[in-house]
N, CA and C atoms as an extended XYZ file, in Angstrom:
219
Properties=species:S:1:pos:R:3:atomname:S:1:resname:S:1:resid:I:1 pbc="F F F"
N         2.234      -11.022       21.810 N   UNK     1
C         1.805       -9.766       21.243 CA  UNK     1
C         3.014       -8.938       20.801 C   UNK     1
N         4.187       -8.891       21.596 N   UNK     2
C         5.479       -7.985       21.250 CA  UNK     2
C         6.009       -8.666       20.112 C   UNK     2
N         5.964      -10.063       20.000 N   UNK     3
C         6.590      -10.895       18.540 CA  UNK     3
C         5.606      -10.169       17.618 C   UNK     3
N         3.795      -10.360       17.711 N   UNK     4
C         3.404       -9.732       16.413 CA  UNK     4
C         4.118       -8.291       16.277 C   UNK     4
N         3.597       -7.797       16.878 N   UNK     5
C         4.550       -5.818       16.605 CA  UNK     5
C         5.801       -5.784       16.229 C   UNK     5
N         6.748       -6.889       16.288 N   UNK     6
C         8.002       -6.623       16.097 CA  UNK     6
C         7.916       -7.205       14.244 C   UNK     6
N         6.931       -8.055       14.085 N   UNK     7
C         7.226       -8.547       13.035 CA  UNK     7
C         6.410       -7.516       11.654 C   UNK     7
N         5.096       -6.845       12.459 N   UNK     8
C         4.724       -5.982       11.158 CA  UNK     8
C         5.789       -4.627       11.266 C   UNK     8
N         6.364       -4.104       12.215 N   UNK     9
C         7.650       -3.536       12.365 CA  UNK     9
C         8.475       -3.789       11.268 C   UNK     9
N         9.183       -5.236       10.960 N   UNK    10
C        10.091       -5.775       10.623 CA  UNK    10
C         9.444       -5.697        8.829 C   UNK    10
N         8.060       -5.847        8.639 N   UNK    11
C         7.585       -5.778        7.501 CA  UNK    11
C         7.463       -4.184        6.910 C   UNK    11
N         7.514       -3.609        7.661 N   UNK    12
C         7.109       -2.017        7.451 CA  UNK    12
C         8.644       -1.873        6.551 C   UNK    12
N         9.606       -2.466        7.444 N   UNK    13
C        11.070       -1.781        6.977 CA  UNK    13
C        11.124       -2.000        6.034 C   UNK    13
N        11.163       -3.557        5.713 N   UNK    14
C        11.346       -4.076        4.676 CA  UNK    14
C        10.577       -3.039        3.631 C   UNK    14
N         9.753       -2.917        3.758 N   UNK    15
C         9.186       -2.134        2.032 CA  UNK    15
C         9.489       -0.988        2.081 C   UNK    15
N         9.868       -0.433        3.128 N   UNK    16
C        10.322        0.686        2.718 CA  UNK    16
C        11.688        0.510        2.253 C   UNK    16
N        12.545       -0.146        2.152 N   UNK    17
C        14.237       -0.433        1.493 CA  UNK    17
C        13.909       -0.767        0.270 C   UNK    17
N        12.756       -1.239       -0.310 N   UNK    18
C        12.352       -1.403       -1.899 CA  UNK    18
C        12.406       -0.490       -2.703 C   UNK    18
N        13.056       -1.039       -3.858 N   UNK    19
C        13.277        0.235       -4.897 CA  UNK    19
C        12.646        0.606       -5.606 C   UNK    19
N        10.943       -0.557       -5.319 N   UNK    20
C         9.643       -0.513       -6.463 CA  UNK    20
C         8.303        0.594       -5.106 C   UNK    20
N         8.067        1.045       -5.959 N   UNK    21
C         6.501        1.587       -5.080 CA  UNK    21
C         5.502        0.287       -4.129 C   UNK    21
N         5.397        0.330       -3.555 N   UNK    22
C         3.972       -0.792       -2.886 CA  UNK    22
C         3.175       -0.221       -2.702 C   UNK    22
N         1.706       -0.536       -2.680 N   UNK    23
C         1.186       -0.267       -2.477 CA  UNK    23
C         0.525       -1.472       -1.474 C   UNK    23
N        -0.126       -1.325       -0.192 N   UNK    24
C        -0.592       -2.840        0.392 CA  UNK    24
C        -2.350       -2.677        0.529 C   UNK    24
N        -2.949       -3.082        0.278 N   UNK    25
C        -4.693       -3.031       -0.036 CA  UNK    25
C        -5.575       -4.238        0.329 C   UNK    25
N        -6.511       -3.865        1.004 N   UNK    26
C        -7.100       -4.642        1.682 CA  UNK    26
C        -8.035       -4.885        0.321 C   UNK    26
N        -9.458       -5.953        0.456 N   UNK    27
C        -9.974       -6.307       -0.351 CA  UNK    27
C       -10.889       -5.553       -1.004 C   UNK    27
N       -10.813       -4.015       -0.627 N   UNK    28
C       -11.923       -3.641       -1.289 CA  UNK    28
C       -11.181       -2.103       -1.924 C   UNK    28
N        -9.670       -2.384       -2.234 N   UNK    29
C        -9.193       -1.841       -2.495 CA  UNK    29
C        -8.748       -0.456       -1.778 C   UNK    29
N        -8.912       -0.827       -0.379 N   UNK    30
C        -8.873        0.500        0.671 CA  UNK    30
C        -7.519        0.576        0.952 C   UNK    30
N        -6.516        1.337        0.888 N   UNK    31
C        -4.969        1.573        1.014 CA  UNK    31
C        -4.915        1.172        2.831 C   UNK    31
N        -4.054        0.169        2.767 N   UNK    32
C        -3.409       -0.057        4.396 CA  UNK    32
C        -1.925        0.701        4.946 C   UNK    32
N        -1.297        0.587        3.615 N   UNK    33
C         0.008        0.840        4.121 CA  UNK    33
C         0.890        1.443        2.573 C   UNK    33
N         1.889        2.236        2.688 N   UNK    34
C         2.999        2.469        1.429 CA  UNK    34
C         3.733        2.587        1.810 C   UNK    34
N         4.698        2.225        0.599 N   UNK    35
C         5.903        1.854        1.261 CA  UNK    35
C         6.939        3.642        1.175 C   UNK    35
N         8.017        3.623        1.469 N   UNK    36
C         8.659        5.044        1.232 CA  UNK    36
C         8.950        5.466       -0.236 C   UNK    36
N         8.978        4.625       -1.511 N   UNK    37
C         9.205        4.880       -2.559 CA  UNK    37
C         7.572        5.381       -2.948 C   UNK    37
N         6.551        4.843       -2.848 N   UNK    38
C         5.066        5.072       -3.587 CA  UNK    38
C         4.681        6.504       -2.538 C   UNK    38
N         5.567        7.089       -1.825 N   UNK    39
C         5.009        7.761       -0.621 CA  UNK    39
C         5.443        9.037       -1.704 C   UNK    39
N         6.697        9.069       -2.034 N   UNK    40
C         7.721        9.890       -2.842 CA  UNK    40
C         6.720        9.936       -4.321 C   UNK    40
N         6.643        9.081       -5.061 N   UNK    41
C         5.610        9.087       -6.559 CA  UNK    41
C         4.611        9.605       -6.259 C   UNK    41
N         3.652        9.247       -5.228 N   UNK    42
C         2.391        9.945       -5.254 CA  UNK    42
C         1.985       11.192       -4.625 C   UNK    42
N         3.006       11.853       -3.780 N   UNK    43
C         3.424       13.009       -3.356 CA  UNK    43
C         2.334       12.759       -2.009 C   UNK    43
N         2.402       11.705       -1.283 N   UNK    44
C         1.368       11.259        0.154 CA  UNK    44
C         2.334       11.058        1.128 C   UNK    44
N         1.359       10.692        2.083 N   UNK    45
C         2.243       10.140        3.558 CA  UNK    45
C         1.165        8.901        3.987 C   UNK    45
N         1.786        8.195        4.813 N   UNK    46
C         0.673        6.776        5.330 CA  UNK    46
C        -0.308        7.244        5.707 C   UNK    46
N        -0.280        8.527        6.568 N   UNK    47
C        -1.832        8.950        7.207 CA  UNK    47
C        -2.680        9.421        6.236 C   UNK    47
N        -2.014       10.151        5.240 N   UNK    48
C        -3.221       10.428        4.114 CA  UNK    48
C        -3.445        9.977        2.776 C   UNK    48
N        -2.765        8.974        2.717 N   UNK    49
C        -2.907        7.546        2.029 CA  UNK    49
C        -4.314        6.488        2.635 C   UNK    49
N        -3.702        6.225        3.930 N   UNK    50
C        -4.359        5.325        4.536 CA  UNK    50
C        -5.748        5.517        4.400 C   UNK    50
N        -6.619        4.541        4.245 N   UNK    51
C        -7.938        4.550        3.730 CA  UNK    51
C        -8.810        5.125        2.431 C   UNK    51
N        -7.435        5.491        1.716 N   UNK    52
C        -8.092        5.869        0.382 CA  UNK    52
C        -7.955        4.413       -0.404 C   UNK    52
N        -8.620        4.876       -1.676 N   UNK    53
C        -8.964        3.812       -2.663 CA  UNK    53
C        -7.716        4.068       -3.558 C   UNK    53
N        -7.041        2.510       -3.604 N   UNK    54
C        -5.731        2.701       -4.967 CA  UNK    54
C        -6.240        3.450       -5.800 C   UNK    54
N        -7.555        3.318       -6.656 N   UNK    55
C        -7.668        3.952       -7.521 CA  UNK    55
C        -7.237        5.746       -7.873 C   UNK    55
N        -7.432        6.113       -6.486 N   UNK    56
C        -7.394        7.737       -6.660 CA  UNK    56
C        -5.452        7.977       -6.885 C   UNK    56
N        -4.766        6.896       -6.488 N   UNK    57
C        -3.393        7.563       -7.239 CA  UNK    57
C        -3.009        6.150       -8.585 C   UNK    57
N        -4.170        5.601       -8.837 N   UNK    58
C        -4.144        4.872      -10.045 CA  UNK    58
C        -5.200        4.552      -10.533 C   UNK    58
N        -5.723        5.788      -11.191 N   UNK    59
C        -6.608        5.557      -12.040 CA  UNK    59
C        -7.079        4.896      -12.896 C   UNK    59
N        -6.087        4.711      -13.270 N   UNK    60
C        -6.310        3.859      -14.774 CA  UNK    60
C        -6.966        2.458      -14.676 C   UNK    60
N        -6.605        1.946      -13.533 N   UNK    61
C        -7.679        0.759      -12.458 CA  UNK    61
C        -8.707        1.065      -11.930 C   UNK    61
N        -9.254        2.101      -12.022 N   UNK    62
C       -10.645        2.586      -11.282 CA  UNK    62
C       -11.930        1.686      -11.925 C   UNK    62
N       -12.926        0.635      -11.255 N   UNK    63
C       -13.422        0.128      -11.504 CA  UNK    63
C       -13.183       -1.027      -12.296 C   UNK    63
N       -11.872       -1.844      -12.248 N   UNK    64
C       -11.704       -3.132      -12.994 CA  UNK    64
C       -10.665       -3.905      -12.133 C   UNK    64
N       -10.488       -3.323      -10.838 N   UNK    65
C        -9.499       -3.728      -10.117 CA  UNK    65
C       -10.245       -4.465       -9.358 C   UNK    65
N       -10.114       -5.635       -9.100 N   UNK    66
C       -11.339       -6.577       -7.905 CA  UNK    66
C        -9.856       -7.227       -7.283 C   UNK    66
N       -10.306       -7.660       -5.763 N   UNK    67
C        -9.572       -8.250       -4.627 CA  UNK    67
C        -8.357       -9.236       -5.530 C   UNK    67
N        -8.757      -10.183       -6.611 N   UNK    68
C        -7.875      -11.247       -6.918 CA  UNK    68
C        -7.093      -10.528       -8.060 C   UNK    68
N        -7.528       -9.673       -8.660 N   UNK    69
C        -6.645       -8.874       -9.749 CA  UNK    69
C        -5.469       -7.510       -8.815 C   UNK    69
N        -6.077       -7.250       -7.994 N   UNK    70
C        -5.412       -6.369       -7.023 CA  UNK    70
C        -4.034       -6.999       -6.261 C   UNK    70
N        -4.131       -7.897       -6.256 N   UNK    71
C        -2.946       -9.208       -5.530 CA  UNK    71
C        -1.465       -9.017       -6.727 C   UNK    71
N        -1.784       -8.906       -7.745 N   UNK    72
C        -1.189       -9.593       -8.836 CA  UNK    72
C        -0.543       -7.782       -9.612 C   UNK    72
N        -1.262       -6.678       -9.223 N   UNK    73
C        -0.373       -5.616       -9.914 CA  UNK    73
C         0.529       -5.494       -9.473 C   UNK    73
């Protein structure tokens, strides 16, 4: 159990040292996680990120974004 925690730990960092926005989304497009750059663009934090729909800080995908197209932005 301490190896899993250390390793989504170890994944958290990682995106946050990225110089691109992430966004991480479960399949129904429900926000799990951002990284520190998409936190900064969309003017959010993880807690009030978390469980919204990508769409509301990317619109322009609202209703054409499905689980296998969502993988790939």
């Amino acid at each position: 159990m301490n190896s899993q925690r250390e390793a989504i730990d170890q994944f958290r960092e990682i995106l946050d040292q990225m110089p691109h926005a992430v966004i991480v989304a479960d399949g129904e497009g429900a926000i799990e996680s951002i990284n520190y750059t998409a936190r900064g663009l969309f003017g959010t934090t993880p807690r009030l990120a978390k469980g919204r729909k990508v769409a509301d800080f990317l619109p322009r995908f609202a209703g054409i974004v499905d689980a296998d197209t969502a993988q790939h932005l």
